[in-house]
N, C-alpha and C positions, 0 to 999 in steps of 0.2 A: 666090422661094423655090427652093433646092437642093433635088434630092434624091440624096443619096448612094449611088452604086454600089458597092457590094460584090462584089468580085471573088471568080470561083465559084474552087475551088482543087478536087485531085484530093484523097481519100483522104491519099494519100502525103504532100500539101504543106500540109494542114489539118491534117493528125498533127503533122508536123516545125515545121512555126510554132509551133506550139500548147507544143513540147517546148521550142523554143527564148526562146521567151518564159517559161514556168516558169522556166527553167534560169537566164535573167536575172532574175528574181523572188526564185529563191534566192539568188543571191549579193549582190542587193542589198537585201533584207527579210530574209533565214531561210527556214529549212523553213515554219514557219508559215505563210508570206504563198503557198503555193505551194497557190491552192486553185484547182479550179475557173471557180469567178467570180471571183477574179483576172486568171485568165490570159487567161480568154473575154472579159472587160473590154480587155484590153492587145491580144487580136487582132482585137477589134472582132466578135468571134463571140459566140454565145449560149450559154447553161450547157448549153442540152440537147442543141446538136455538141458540146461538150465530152464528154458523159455518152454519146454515140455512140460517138468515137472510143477511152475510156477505161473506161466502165462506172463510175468512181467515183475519188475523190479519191484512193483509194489505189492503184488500175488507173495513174493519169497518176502517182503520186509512182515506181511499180513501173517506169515506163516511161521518166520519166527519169530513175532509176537507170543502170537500162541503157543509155540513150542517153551520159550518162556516163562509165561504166566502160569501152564499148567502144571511145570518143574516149580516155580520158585511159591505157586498158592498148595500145593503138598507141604512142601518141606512149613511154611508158615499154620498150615493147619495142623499139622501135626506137630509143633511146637505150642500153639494156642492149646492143644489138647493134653498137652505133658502140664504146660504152665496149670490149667484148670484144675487139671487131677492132683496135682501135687500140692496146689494152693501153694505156689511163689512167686515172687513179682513177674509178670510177662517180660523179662527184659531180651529172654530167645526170639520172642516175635517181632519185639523192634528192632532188635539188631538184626534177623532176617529179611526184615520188608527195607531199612533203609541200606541195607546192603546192596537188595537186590535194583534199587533204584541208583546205587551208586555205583558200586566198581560191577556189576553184574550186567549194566547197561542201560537196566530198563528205564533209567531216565530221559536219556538222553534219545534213544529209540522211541519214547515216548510222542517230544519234544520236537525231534526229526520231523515223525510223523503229522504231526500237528502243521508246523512251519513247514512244510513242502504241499499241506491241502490233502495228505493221505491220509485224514482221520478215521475212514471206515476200519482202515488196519489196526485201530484200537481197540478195536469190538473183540475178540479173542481174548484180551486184558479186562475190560471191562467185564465179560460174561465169566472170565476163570474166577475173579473176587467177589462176582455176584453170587457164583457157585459156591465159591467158600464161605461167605457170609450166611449162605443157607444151611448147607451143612453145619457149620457150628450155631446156629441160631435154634438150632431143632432138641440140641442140648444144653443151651443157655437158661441162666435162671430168665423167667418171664418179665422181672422186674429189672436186669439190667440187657436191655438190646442192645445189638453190637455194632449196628449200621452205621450211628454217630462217629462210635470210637475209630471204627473202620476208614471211613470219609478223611475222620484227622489224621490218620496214622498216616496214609496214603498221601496226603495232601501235603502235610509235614515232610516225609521221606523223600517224593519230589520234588519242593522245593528246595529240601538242603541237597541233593544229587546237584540241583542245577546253580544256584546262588549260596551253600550254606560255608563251601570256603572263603567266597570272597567277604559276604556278610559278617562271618567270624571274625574274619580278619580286620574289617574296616572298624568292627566296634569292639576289638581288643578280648573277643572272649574267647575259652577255650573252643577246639573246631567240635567238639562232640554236642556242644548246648543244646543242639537242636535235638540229637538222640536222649540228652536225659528233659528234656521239658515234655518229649514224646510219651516218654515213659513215666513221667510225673503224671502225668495226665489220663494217661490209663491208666495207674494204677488206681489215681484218686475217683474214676470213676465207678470203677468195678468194686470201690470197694462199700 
């Protein structure tokens, strides 16, 4: 007879597992499947380190929001900053942002949250794009701000996360329309 060791982890790395395995939960279940006892099942932990590290189902959904937005407004900002520098079409940043709202989760985590009443768990999302908007605005020419373009991109990317298969599909157009109209759009106003 085994008996299984569990390896003690800090704070730090019981949190980060715990976030990382949600985060693979969402993308392969839904927001739904991203409970708790899901996750403490998948790290081989128990609900009530879970309930330690998070305080509640909606503490760990709040958290990886966050852990989200601040992975996926990097990698977007620093594509907005290659596109700037290099003077070519932004089409790394659309295809980053409606990624990260589609096969990445964040739509649909979004959208959860919203429809379940949990909307303070948006605040993390909210503040990561308000962050990036500042940071690239500080660099922006004065004459074209970014806050509009931002609003669109974002508002575009989840709606096709959430309705842009079926949309596509009901009016016969290819499924990307909404990424290149996103991209039309910024392009023609940046320019």
């Amino acid at each position: 007879m085994s008996i299984a060791v569990r390896r003690r982890l800090s704070p730090e790395a019981s949190r980060e597992t715990a976030l990382i395995a949600a985060r693979d939960l969402l993308i392969e279940a839904g927001p739904q499947a991203v409970t708790l006892k899901a996750v403490a099942t998948r790290i081989g932990r128990t609900h009530a380190n879970l309930l330690h590290h998070f305080g509640s189902a909606s503490g760990l959904q709040k958290a990886l929001a966050g852990m989200m937005a601040d992975t996926i407004t990097a990698k977007i900002g620093e594509a907005a900053i290659r596109a700037r520098i290099g003077g070519q079409e932004p089409r790394e940043v659309v295809d980053l942002t409606f990624d990260a709202f589609d096969t990445e989760g964040a739509g649909a985590l979004a959208s959860w949250m919203i429809l379940t009443g949990n909307e303070d768990a948006l605040d993390p999302i909210l503040e990561a794009i308000h962050r990036l908007v500042d940071d690239l605005s500080a660099s922006a020419r004065p004459d074209k701000p970014i806050h509009a373009d931002t609003l669109q991109l974002v508002l575009m990317a989840l709606g096709d996360a959430l309705l842009g298969g079926s949309m596509t599909r009901a009016l016969g157009l290819p499924r990307d329309t909404t990424r290149r109209l996103a991209l039309e759009a910024l392009v023609r106003s940046q320019g």
